[in-house]
C-alpha positions in Angstrom: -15.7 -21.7 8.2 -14.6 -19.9 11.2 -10.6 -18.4 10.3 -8.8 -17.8 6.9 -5.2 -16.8 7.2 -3.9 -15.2 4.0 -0.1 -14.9 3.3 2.1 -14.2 0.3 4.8 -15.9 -1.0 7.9 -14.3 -2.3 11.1 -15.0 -1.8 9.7 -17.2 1.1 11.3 -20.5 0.6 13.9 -19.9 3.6 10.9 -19.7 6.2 7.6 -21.2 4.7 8.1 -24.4 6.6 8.6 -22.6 9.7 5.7 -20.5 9.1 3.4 -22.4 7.6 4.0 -25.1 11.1 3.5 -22.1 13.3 0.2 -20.5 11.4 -1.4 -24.0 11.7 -0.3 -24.4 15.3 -2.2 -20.7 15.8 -4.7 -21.5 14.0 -5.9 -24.7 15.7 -5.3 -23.2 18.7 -8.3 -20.4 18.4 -10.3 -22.2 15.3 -10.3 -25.8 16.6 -10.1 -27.6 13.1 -12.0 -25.0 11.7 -9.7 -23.1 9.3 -7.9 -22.8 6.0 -4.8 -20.9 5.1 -4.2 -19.5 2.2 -0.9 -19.0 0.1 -0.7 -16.8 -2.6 2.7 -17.3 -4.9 3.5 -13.8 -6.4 5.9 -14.9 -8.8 8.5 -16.0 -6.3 11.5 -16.9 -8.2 12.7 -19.7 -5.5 11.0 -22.8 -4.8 8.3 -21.5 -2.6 5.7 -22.2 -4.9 7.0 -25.9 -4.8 6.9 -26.0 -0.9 3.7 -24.7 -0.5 1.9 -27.0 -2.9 4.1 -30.1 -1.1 2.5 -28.5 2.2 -1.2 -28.2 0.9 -1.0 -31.9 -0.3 0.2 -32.9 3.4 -2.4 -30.9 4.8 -6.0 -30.6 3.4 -6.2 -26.8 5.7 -3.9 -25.4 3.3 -4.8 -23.4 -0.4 -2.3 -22.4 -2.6 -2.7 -19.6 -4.9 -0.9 -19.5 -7.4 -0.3 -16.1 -9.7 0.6 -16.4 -13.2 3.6 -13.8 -12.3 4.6 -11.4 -9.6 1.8 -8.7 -9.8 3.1 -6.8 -7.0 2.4 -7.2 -2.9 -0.7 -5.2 -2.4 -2.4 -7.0 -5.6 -1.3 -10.3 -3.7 -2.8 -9.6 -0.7 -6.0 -8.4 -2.0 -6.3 -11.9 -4.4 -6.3 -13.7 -1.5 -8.6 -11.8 0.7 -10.8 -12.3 -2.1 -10.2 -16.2 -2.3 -11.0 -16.1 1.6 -14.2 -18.0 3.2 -13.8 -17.2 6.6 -15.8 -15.9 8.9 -12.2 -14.1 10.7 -9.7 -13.4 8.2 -6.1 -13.0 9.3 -3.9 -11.5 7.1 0.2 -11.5 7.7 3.4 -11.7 5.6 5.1 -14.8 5.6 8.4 -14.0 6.5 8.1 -14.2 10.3 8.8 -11.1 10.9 5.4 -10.9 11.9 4.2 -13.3 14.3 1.3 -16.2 13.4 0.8 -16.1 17.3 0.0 -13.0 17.4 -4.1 -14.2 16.3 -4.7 -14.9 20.2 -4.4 -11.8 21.5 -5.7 -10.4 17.9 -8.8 -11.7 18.5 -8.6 -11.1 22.7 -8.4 -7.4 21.4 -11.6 -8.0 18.9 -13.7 -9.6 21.5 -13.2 -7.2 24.2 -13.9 -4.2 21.6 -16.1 -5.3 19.8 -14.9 -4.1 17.0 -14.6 -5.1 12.5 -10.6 -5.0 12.8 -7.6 -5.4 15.0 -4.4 -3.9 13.0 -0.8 -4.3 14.5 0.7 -1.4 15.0 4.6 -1.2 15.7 5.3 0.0 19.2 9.3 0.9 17.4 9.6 1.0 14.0 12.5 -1.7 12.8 15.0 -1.6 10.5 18.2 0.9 10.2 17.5 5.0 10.5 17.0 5.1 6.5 14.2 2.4 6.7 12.8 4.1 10.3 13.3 7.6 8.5 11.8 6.8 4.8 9.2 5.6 6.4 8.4 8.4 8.6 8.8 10.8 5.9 6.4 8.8 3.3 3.5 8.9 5.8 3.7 12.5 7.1 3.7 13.3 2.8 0.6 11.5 2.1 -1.1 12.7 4.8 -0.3 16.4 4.2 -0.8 15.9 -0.1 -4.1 13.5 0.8 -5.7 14.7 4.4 -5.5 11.0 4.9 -4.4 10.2 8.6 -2.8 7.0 7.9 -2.1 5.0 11.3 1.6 5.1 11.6 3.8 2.5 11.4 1.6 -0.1 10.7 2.1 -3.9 9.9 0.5 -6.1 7.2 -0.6 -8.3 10.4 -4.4 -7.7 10.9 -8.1 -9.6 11.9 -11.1 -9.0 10.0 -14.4 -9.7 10.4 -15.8 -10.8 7.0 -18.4 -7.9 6.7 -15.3 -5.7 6.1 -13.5 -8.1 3.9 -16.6 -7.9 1.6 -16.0 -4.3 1.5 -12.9 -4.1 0.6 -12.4 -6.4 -1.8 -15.1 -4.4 -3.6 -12.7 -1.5 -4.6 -11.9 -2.2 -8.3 -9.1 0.1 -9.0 -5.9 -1.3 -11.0 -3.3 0.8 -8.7 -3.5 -0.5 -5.7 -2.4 0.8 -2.2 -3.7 -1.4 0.0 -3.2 1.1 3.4 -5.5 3.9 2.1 -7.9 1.2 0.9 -7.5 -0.3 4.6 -8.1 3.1 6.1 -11.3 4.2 3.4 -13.0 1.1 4.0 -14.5 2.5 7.2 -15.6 0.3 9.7 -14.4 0.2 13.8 -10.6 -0.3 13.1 -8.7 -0.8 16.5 -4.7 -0.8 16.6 -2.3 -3.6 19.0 0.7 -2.6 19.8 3.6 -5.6 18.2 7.1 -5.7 18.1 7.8 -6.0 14.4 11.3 -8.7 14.4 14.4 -7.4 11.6 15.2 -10.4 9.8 16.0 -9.4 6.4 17.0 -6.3 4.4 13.7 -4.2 3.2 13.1 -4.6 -0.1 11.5 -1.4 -0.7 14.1 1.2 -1.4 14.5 4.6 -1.8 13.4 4.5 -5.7 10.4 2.4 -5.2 9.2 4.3 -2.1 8.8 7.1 -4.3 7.1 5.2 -6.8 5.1 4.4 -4.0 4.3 7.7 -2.8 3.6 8.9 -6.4 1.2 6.6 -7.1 -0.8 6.4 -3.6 -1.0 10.3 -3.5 -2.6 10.4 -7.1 -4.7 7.5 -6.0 -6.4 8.9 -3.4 -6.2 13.0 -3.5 -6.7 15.1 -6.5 -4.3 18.1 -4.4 -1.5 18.0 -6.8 -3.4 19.3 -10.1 -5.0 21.4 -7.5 -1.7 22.7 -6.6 -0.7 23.6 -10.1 -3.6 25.9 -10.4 -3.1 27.6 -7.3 0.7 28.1 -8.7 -0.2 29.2 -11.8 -2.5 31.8 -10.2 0.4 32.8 -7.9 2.8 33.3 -10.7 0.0 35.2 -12.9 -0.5 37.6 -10.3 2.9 38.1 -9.7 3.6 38.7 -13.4 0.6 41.2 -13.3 2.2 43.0 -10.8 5.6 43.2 -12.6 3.9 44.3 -15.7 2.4 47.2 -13.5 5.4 48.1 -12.4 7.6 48.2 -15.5 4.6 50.2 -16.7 4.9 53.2 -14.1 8.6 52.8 -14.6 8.2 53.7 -18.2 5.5 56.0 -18.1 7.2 58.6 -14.9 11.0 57.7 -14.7 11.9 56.8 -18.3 15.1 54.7 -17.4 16.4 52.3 -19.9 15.7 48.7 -18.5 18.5 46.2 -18.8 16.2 43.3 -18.5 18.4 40.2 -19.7 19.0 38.4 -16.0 15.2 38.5 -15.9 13.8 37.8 -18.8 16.9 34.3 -18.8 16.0 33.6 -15.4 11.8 34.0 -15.7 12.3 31.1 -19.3 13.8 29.1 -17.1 12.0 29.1 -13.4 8.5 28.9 -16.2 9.7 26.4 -18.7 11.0 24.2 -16.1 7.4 24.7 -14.0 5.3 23.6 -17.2 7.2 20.9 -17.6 6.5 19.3 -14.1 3.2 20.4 -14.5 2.7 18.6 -18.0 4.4 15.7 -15.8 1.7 15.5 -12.9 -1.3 15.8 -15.5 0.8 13.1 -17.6 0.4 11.1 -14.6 -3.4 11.4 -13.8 -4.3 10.5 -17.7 -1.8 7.5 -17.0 -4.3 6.3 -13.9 -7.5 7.4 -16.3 -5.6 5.2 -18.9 -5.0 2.3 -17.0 -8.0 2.1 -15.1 -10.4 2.1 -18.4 -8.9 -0.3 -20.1 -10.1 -2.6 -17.2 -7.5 -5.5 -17.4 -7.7 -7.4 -14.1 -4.9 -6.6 -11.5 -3.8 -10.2 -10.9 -4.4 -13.6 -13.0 -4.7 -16.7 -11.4 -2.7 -19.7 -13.0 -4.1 -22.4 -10.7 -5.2 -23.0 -7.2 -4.0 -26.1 -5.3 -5.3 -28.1 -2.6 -9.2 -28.7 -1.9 -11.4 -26.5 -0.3 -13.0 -27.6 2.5 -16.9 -27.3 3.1 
């Protein structure tokens, strides 16, 4: 099979009509009628699931995957990768804010370059200044807690040859981030500039962006328990050098300390530091934890349609 088009369903049923007409139009166009497209249903509470499986029985190029409840975006994506057969695998989010057209000059860009994958990159990022902001901000932190460079402002929309989608759907990990795993995987990774379209609300706010954030940076970078030695040295020096002081103080001046400010303010600034650190160590066992116990980080409840050979 030449092309596999992966999308996600989610709060979908609005546009999945739309979409899934304008991803087979795309598809036929570069693939002949050489292609499948697959849908995965992450627990979308509409009727998407319902739509897709009416579309897969109209139309034997269509798979639907169906999750046994919403396991979260990334796990979505990466189920369906793995369900993939293609030889070029295009992945994109379903809401047309990304473009099914956009394959053409996708795979223009890949030919030309010669290269595993074409990523869309956004030439301005969309969205309100909180969205364009947030967004800014989460990328410039991972890179500086990771040493991850991250392409900025990326899209979900990307071509891949299968030779990379057989690497990456080799990492195993239960938290999953799929834009580090994108970037790790390696390979000759070329970005096309796309205008991204605004037509719905994100739905990753400020709360889950930091969830985000917490759990990508202690994913991929051990630098936060590294910080907390390099603080706890700091503040062991520092209280060397106090106790060195108040130690000349009372062995050549003799002068009675009033030390209560201090002594309050040093329980507080070290109580409230062991605490956070407790916190990010609490959060590393939490990875170990989850990641031994080895449960699998989606669960198929049924696929629909039939593959083709």
């Amino acid at each position: 099979m030449k092309l596999s088009i992966v999308a996600t369903l989610y709060l979908s049923e609005s546009g999945l009509s739309n979409f899934c007409r304008r991803a087979a139009r795309a598809a036929a166009a570069w693939a002949g009628d050489d292609y499948e497209i697959i849908l995965v249903n992450d627990g979308s509470p509409d009727n998407s699931l319902a739509l897709a499986v009416q579309q897969a029985e109209l139309d034997p190029h269509f798979i639907v995957v169906d999750l046994s409840r919403n396991f979260g975006h990334h796990k979505a994506m990466m189920t369906g990768l793995a369900q993939a057969q293609g030889e070029y695998i295009f992945l994109i989010d379903s809401d047309l804010e990304e473009e099914p057209e956009w394959l053409q000059g996708f795979a223009e860009h890949m030919a030309q370059s010669d290269c595993d994958v074409v990523y869309g990159v956004q030439q301005r990022r969309k969205g309100g200044w909180f969205e364009r902001w947030s967004g800014l901000l989460f990328y410039r932190l991972f890179q500086s807690l990771t040493g991850l460079a991250l392409p900025k402002d990326v899209v979900t929309a990307r071509l891949m040859r299968r030779r990379y989608v057989d690497a990456l759907v080799r990492h195993d990990e239960r938290e999953v981030f799929i834009a580090g795993l994108w970037h790790i995987t390696g390979f000759d990774q070329r970005p096309h500039a796309v205008i991204k379209h605004s037509s719905s609300a994100t739905t990753y706010s400020l709360r889950h962006k930091l969830e985000l954030l917490v759990n990508s940076v202690t994913a991929f970078s051990n630098a936060p328990l590294i910080a907390i030695f390099n603080i706890g040295l700091l503040i062991s020096l520092c209280a060397a050098a106090y106790s060195a002081y108040l130690i000349i103080v009372w062995q050549f001046f003799a002068r009675p300390l009033s030390g209560w400010t201090s002594v309050m303010a040093s329980i507080w600034l070290l109580g409230g530091l062991i605490i956070s650190f407790i916190g990010v160590i609490g959060i590393y066992l939490s990875r170990i934890y989850s990641e031994t116990k080895r449960r699998p980080y989606t669960i198929i409840r049924q696929i629909h349609g039939q593959r083709r050979p």
